[in-house]
N, CA, C, O and CB atoms as a CASP TS submission, in Angstrom:
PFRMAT TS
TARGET T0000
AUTHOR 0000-0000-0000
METHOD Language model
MODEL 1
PARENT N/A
ATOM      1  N   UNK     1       2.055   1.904  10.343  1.00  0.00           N
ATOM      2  CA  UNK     1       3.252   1.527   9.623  1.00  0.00           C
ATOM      3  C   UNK     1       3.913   2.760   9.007  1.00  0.00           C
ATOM      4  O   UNK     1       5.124   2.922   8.862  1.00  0.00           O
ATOM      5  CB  UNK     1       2.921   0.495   8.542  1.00  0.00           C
ATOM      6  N   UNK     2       2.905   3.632   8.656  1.00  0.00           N
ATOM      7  CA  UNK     2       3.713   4.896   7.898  1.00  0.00           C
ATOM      8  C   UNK     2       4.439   5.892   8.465  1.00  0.00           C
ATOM      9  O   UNK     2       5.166   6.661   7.836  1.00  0.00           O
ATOM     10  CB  UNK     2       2.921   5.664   7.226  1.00  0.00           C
ATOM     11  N   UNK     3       4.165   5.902  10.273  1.00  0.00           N
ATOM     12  CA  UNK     3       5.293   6.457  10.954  1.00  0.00           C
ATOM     13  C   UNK     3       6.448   5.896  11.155  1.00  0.00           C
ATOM     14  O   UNK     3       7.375   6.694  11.298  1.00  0.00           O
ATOM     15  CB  UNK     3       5.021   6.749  11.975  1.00  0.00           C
ATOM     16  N   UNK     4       6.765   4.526  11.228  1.00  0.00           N
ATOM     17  CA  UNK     4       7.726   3.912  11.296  1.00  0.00           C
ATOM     18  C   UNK     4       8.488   3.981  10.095  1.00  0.00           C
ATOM     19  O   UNK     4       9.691   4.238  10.144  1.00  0.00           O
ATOM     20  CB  UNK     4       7.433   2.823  11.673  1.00  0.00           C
ATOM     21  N   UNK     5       7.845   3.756   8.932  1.00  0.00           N
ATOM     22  CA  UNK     5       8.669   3.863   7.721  1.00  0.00           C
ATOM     23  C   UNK     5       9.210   5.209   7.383  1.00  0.00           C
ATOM     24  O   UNK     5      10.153   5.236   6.591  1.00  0.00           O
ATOM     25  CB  UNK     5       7.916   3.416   6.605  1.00  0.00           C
ATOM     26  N   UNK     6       8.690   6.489   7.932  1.00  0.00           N
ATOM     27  CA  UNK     6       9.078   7.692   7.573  1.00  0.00           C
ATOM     28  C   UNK     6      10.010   8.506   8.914  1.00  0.00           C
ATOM     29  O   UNK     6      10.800   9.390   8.585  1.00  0.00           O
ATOM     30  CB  UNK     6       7.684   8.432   7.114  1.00  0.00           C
ATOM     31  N   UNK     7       9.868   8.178  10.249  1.00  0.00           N
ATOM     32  CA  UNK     7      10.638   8.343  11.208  1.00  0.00           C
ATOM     33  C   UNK     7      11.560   6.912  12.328  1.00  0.00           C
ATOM     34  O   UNK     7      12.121   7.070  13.411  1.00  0.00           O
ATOM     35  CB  UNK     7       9.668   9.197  11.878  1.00  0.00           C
ATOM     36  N   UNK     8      11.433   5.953  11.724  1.00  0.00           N
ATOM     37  CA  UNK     8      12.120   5.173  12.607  1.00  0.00           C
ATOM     38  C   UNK     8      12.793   4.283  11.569  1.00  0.00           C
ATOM     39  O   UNK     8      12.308   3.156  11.468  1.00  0.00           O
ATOM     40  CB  UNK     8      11.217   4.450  13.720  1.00  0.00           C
ATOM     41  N   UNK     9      14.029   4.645  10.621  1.00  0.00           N
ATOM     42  CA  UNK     9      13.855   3.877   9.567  1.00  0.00           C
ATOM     43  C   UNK     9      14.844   2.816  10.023  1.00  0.00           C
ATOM     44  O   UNK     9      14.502   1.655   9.800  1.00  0.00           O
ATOM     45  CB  UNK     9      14.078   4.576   8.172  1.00  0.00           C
ATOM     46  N   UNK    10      15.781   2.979  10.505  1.00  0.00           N
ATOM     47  CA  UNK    10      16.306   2.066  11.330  1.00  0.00           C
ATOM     48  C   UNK    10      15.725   0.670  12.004  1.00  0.00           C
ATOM     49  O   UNK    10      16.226  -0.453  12.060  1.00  0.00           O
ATOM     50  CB  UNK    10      16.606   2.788  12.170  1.00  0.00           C
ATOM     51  N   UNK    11      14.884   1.019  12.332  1.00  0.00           N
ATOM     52  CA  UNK    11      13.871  -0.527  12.803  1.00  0.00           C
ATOM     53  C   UNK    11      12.712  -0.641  11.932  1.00  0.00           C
ATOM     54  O   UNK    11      11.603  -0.487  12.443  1.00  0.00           O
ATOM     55  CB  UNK    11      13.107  -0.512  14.517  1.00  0.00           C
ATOM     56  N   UNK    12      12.804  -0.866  10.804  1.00  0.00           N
ATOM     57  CA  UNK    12      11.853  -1.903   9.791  1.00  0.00           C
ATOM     58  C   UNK    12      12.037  -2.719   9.218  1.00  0.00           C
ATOM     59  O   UNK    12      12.659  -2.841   8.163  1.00  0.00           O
ATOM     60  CB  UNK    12      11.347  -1.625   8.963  1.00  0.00           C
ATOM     61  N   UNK    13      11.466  -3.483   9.894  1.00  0.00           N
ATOM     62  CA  UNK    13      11.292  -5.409   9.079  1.00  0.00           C
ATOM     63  C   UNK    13      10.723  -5.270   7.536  1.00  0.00           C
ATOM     64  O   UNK    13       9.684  -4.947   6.958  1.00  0.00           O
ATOM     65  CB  UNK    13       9.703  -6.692  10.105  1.00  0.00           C
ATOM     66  N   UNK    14      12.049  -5.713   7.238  1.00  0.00           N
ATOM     67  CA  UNK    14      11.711  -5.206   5.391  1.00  0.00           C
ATOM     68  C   UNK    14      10.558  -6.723   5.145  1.00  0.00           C
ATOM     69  O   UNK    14       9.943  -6.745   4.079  1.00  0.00           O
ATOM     70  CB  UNK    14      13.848  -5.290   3.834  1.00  0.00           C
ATOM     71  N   UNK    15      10.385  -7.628   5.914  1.00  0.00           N
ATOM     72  CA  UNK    15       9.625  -8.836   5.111  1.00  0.00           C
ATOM     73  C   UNK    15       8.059  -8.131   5.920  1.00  0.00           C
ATOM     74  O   UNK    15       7.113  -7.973   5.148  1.00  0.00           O
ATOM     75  CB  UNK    15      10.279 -10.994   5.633  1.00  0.00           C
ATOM     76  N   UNK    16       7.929  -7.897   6.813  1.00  0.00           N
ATOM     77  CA  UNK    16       6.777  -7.233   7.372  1.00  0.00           C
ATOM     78  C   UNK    16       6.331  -6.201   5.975  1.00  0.00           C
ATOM     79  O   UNK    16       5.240  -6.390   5.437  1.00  0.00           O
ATOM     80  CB  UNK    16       7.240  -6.332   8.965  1.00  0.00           C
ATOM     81  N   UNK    17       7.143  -5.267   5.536  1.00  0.00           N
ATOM     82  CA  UNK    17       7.127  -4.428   4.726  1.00  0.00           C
ATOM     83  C   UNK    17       6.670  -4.961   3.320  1.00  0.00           C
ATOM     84  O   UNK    17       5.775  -4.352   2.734  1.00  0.00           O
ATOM     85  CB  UNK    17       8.304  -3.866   4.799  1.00  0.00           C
ATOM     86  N   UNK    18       7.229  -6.035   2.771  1.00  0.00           N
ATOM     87  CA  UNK    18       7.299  -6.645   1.681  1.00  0.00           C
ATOM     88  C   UNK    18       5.588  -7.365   1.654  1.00  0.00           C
ATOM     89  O   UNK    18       4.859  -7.337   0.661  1.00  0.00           O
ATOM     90  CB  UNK    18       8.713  -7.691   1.714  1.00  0.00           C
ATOM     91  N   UNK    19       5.218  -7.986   3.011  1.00  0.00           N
ATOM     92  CA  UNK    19       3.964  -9.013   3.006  1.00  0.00           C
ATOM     93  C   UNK    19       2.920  -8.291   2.784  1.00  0.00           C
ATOM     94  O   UNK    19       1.980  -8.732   2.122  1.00  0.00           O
ATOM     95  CB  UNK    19       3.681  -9.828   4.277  1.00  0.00           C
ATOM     96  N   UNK    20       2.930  -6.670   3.476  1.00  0.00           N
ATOM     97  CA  UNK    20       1.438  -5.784   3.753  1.00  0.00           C
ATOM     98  C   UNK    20       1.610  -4.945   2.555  1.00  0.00           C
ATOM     99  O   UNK    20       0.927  -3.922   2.508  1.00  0.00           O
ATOM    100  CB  UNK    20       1.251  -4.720   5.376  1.00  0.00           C
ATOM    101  N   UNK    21       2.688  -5.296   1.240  1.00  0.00           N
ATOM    102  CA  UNK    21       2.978  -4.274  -0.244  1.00  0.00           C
ATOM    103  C   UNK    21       2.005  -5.686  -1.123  1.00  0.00           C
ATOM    104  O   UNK    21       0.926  -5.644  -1.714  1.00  0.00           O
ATOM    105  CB  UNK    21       5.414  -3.920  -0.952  1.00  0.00           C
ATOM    106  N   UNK    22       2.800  -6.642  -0.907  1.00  0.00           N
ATOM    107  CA  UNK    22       2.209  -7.491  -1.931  1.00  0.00           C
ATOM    108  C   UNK    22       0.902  -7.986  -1.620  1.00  0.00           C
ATOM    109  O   UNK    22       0.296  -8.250  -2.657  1.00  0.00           O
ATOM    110  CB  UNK    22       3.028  -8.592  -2.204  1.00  0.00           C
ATOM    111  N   UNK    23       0.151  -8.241  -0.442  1.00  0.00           N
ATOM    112  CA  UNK    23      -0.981  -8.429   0.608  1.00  0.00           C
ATOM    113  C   UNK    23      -2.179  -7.564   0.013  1.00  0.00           C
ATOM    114  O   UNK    23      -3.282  -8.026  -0.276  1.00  0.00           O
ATOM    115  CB  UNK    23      -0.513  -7.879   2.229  1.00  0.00           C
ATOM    116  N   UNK    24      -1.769  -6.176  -0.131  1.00  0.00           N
ATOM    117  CA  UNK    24      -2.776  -5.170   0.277  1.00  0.00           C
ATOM    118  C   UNK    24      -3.125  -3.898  -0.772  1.00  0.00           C
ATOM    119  O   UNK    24      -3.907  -2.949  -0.814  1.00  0.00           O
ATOM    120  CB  UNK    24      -2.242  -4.587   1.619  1.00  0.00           C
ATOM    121  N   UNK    25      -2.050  -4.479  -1.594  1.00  0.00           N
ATOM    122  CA  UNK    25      -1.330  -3.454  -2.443  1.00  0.00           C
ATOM    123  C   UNK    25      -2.684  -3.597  -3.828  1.00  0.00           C
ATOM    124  O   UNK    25      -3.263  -2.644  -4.350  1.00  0.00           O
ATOM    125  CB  UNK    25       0.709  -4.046  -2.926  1.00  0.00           C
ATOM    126  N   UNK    26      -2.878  -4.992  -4.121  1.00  0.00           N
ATOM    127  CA  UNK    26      -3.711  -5.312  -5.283  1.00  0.00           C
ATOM    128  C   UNK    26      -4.874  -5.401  -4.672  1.00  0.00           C
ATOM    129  O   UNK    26      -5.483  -6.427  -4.976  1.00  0.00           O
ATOM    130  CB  UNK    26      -3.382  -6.531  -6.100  1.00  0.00           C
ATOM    131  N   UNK    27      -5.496  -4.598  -3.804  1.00  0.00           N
ATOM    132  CA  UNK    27      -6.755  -4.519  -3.426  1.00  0.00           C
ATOM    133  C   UNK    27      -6.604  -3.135  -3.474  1.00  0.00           C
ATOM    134  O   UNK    27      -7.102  -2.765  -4.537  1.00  0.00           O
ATOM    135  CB  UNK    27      -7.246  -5.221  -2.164  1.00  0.00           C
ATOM    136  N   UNK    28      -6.155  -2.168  -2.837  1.00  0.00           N
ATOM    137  CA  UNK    28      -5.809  -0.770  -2.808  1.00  0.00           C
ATOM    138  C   UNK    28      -5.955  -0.140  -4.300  1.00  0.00           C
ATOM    139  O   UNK    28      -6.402   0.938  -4.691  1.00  0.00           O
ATOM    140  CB  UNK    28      -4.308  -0.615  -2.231  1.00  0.00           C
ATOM    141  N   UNK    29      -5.425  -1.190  -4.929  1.00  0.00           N
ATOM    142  CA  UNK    29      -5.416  -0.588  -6.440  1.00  0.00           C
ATOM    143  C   UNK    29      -6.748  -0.885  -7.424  1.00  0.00           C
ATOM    144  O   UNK    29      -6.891  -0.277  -8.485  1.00  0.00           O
ATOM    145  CB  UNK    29      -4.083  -1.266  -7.232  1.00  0.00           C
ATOM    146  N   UNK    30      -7.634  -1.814  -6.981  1.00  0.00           N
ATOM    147  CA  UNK    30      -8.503  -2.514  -7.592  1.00  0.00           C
ATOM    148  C   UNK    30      -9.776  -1.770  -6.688  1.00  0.00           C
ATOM    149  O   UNK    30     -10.806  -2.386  -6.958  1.00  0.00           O
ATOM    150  CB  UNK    30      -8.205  -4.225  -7.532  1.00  0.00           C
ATOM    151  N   UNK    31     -10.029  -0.764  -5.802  1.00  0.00           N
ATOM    152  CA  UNK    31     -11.105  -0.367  -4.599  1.00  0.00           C
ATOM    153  C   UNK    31     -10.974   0.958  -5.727  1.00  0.00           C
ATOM    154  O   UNK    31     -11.703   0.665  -6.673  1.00  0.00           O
ATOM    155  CB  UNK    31     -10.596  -0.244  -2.445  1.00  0.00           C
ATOM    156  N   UNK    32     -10.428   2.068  -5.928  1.00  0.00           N
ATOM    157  CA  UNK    32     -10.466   3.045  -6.890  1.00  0.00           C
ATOM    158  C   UNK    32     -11.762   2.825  -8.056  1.00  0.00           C
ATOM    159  O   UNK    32     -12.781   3.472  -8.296  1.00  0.00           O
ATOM    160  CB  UNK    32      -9.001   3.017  -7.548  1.00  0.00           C
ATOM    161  N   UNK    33     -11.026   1.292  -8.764  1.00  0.00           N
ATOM    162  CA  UNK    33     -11.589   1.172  -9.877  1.00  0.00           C
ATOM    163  C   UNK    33     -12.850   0.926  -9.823  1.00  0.00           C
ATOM    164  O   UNK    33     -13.629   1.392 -10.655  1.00  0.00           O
ATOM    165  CB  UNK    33     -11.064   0.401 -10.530  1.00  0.00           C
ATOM    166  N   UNK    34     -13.295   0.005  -8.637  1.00  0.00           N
ATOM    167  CA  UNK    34     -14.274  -0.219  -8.368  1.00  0.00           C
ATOM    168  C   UNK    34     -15.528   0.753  -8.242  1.00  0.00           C
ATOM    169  O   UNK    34     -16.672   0.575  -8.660  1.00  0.00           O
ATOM    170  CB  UNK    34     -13.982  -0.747  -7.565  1.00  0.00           C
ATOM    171  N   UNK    35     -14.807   2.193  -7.316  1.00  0.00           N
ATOM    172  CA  UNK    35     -15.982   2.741  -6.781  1.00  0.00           C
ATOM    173  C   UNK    35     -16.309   3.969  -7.534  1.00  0.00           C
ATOM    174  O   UNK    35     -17.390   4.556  -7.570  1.00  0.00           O
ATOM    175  CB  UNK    35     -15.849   3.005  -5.333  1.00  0.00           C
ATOM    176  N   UNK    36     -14.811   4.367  -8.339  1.00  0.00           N
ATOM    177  CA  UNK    36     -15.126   5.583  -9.703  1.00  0.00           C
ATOM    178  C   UNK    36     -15.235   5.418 -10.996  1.00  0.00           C
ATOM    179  O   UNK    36     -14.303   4.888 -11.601  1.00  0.00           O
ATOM    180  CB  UNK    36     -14.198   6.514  -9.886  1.00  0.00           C
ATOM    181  N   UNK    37     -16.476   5.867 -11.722  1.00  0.00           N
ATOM    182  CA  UNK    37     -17.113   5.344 -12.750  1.00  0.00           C
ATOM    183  C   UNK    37     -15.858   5.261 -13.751  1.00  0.00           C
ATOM    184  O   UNK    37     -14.862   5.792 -13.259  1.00  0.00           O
ATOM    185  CB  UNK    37     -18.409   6.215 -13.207  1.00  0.00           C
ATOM    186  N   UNK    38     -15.693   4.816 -14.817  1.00  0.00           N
ATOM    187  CA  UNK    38     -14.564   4.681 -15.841  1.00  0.00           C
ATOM    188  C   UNK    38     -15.269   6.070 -16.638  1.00  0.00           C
ATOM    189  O   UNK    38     -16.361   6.105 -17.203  1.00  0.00           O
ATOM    190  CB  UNK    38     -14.434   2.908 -16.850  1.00  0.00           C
ATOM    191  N   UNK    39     -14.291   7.160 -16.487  1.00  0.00           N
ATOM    192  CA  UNK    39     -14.288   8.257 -17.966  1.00  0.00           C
ATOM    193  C   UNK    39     -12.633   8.233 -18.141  1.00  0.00           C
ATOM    194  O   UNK    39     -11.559   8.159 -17.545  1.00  0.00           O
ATOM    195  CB  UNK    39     -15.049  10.321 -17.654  1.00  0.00           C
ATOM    196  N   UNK    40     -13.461   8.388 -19.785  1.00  0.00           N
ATOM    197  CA  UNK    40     -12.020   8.840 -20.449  1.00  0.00           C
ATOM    198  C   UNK    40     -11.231   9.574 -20.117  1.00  0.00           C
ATOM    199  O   UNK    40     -11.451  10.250 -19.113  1.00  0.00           O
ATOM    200  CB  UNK    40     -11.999   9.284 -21.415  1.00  0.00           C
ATOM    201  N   UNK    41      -9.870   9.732 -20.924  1.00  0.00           N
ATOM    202  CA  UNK    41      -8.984  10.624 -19.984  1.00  0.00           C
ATOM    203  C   UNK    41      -9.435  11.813 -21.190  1.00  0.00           C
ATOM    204  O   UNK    41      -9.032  12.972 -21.096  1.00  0.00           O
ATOM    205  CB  UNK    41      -6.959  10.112 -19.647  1.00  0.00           C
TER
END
């Protein structure tokens, strides 16, 4: 998907785009937390 979005911008299905942001997006963000211990900043 990330070649298409960065060289073919002309042909992207913004709902394709929209399903695999909201889909994939709150797992992507929640796998970090998971696997690196919590330190302070």
């Amino acid at each position: 998907m990330r070649n298409r979005l960065i060289h073919v911008c002309f042909d992207i299905d913004l709902d394709t785009v929209w399903e695999t942001v909201t889909r994939d997006l709150p797992t992507l963000i929640q796998e970090p937390e998971r696997v690196l211990p919590a330190e302070p900043i």
